[in-house]
C-alpha positions in Angstrom: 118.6 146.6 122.9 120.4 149.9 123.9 119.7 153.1 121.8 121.9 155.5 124.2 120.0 155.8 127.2 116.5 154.4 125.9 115.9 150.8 125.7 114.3 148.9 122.8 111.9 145.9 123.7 111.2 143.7 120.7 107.5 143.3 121.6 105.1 141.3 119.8 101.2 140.5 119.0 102.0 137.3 116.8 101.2 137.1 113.5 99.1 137.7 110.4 98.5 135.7 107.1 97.9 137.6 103.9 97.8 137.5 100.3 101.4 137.3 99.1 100.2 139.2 95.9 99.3 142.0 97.6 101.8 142.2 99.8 104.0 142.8 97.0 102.0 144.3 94.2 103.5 144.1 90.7 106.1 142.1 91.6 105.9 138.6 90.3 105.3 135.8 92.8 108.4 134.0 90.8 110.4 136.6 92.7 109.1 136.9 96.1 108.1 133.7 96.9 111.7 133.5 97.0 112.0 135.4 100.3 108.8 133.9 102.0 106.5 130.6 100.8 103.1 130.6 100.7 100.8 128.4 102.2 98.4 126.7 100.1 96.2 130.0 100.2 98.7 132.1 98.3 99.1 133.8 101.7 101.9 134.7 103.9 103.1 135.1 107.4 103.8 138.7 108.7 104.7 139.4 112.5 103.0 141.9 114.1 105.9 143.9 115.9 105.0 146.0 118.4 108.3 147.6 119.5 108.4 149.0 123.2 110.6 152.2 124.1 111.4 153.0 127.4 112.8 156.4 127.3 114.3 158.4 130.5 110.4 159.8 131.7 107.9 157.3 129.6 107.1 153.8 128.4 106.3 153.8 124.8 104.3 151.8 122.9 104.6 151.7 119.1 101.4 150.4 116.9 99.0 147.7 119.1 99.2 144.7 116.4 96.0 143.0 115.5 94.1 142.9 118.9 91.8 140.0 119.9 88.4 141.5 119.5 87.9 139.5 115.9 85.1 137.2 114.6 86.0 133.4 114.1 85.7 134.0 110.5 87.9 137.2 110.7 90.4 134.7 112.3 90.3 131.6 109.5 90.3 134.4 107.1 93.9 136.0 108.4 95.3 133.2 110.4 94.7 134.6 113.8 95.0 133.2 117.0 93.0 134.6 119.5 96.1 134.8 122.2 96.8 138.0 123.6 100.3 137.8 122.3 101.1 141.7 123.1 100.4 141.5 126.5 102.2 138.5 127.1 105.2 139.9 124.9 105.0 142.9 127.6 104.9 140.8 130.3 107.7 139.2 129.3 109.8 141.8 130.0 108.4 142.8 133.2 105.5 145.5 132.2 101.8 145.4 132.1 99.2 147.3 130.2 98.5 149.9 133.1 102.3 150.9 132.9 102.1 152.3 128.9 102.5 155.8 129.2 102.3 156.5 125.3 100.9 154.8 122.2 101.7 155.3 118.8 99.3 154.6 116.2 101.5 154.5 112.3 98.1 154.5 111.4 94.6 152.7 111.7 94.9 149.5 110.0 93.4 146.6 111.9 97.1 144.8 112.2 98.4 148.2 113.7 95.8 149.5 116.0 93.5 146.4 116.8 95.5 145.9 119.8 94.1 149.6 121.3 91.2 148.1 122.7 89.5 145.2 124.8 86.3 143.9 125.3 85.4 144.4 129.5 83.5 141.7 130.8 80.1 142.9 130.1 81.4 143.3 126.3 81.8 147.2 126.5 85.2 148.3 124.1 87.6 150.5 126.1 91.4 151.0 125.9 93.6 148.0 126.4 96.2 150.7 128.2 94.3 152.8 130.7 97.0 155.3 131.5 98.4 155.6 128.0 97.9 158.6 125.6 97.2 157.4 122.1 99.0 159.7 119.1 97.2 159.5 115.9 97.5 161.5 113.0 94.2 163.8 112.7 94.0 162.8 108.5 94.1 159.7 109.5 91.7 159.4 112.1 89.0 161.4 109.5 89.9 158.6 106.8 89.1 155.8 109.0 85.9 157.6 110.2 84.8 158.1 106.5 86.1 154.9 104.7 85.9 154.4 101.0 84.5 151.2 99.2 88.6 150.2 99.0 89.5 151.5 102.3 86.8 150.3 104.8 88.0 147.0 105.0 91.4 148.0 106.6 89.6 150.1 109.3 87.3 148.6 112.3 85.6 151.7 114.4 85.9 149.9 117.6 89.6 150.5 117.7 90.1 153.6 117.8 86.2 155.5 118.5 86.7 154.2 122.3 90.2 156.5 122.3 87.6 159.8 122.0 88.0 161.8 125.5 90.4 164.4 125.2 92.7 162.7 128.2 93.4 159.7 125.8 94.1 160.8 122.8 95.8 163.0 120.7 95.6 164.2 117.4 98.2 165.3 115.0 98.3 167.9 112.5 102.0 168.5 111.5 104.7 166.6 109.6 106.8 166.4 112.2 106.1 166.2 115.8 108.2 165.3 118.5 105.8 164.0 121.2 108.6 163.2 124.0 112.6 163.8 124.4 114.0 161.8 121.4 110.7 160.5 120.2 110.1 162.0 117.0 106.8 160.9 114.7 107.2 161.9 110.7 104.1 162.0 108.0 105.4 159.8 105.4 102.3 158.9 102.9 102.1 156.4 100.4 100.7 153.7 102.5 98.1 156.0 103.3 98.1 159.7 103.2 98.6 160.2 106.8 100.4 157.2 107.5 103.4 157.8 110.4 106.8 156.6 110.7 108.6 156.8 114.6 112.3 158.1 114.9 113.9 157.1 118.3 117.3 159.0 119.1 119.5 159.1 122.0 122.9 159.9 122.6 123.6 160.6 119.2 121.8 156.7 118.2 119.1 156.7 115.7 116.6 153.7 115.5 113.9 154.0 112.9 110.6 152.3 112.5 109.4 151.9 109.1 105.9 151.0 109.9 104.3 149.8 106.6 106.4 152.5 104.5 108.7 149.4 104.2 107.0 146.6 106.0 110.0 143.8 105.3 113.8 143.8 104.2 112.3 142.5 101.0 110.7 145.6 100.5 113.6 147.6 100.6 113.9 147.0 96.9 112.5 149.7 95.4 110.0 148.3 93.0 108.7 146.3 95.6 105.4 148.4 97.4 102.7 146.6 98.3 99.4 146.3 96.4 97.6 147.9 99.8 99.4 151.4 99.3 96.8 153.5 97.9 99.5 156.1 97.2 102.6 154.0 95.6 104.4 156.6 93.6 104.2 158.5 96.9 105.8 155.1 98.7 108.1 155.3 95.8 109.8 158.3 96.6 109.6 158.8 100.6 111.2 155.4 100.7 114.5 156.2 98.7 114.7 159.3 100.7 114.4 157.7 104.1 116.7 155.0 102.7 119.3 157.2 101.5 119.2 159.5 104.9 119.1 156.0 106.8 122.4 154.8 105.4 124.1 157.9 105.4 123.3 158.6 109.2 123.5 154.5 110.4 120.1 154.1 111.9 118.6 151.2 112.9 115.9 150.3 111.2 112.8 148.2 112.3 110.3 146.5 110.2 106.7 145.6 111.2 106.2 142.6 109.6 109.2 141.0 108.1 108.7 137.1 109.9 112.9 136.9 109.8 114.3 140.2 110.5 113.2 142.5 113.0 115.8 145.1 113.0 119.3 146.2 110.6 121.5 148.2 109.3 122.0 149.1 105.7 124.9 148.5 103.6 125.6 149.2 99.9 125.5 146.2 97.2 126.6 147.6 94.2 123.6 149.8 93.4 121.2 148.7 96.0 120.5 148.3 99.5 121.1 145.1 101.5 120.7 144.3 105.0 123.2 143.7 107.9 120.9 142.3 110.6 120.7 143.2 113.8 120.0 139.8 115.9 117.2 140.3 119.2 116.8 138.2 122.0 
């Protein structure tokens, strides 16, 4: 879709399963098994969007998915396929891998930046796009280098240590960073403390991707914030800010992994927010 002059691709690397518990936290599964069934292993799906921004001087690239570098049992674990779904989602739209100018990491999670790298033939790791420029946050590259007994599950070195020489990647140290001509990255913790949000504006059009600040439209109830934040009172109240500037500027907003709804607009429902989808192709 159109965002004034840029245009939004609604790339994709598949999909995840996880524990519906923890994708919701303290919230009941009485009440969010309502929005999405579980399979028999209390788990749920979540896509893996990837959205894809071509701007007036770069191609864009906005998280990398899960990536297909995984063990079998990583896979049975998480449901994975071991298609390479992003580059075909690319392909499908008439770009390859080599023509990525810029990646965005939200953060290092291995269903947001497994997709970075590739195994080569003679199983060497390197980056899956060879021209690109990856943008991380600096905080959130040390945390993943120095995981915590909670936190080293969620991060696998090999994809984002490959992204080391100073030509591929870049490191962040400020809250607000606008890293191209209406492409705007914001430090909005509570997922994790360095976690990223994107904000794409052209032409007076805002489109906004959430990342895992609000990873479905079910989320966007407050109370709902995912058992994987390690900072939820901080998720708490970046998300009724962003919310609240969201509706009263009309921007699009773009979830991660909601399997329905990629992409809406907020509307008022008495004293909440509900969601006016935005249909892709």
């Amino acid at each position: 879709m159109k965002i004034g002059k840029f245009d939004i691709y609604p790339v994709t690397d598949g999909s995840i399963y996880l524990d519906g518990g923890a994708v919701f936290g303290v919230v009941p599964r009485a009440l969010w098994e309502k929005w999405y069934q579980p399979d028999d292993k209390n788990r749920i799906q979540l896509s893996l969007r990837c959205p894809f921004v071509v701007t007036k001087k770069h191609n864009v690239l906005i998280d990398t998915g899960v990536g297909v570098k995984h063990s079998e049992k990583t896979c049975r674990i998480y449901g994975i396929d071991k298609k390479s779904h992003l580059t075909e989602s690319l392909y499908r739209f008439g770009y390859q891998p080599k023509d990525i100018d810029i990646v965005i990491n939200t953060h290092l999670h291995f269903d947001h930046a497994g997709g970075n790298t590739i195994f080569t033939e003679k199983g060497e790791v390197v980056p899956a796009f060879p021209k690109a420029k990856y943008f991380i946050q600096k905080g959130e590259m040390e945390v993943a280098l120095h995981p915590n007994e909670r936190t080293a599950a969620s991060y696998i070195t090999e994809d984002f240590l490959p992204l080391s020489e100073p030509n591929c990647l870049c490191l962040l140290d400020d809250e607000i960073t606008e890293i191209d001509k209406g492409i705007t990255l914001i430090r909005i913790g509570g997922h994790t403390r360095h976690h990223q949000c994107v904000k794409i504006e052209s032409e007076g059009q805002i489109a906004f991707f959430l990342a895992d600040l609000v990873p479905t439209a079910a989320h966007l109830h407050y109370p709902y914030i995912a058992g994987y934040d390690l900072y939820p009172l901080d998720t708490l109240k970046n998300k009724k800010d962003i919310l609240k500037q969201a509706f009263e500027e009309h921007w699009l907003l773009i979830f991660p992994h909601d399997p329905k709804v990629s992409m809406g607009y907020l509307k008022r429902a008495n004293e909440r927010f509900e969601l006016e989808e935005v249909k892709t192709y």
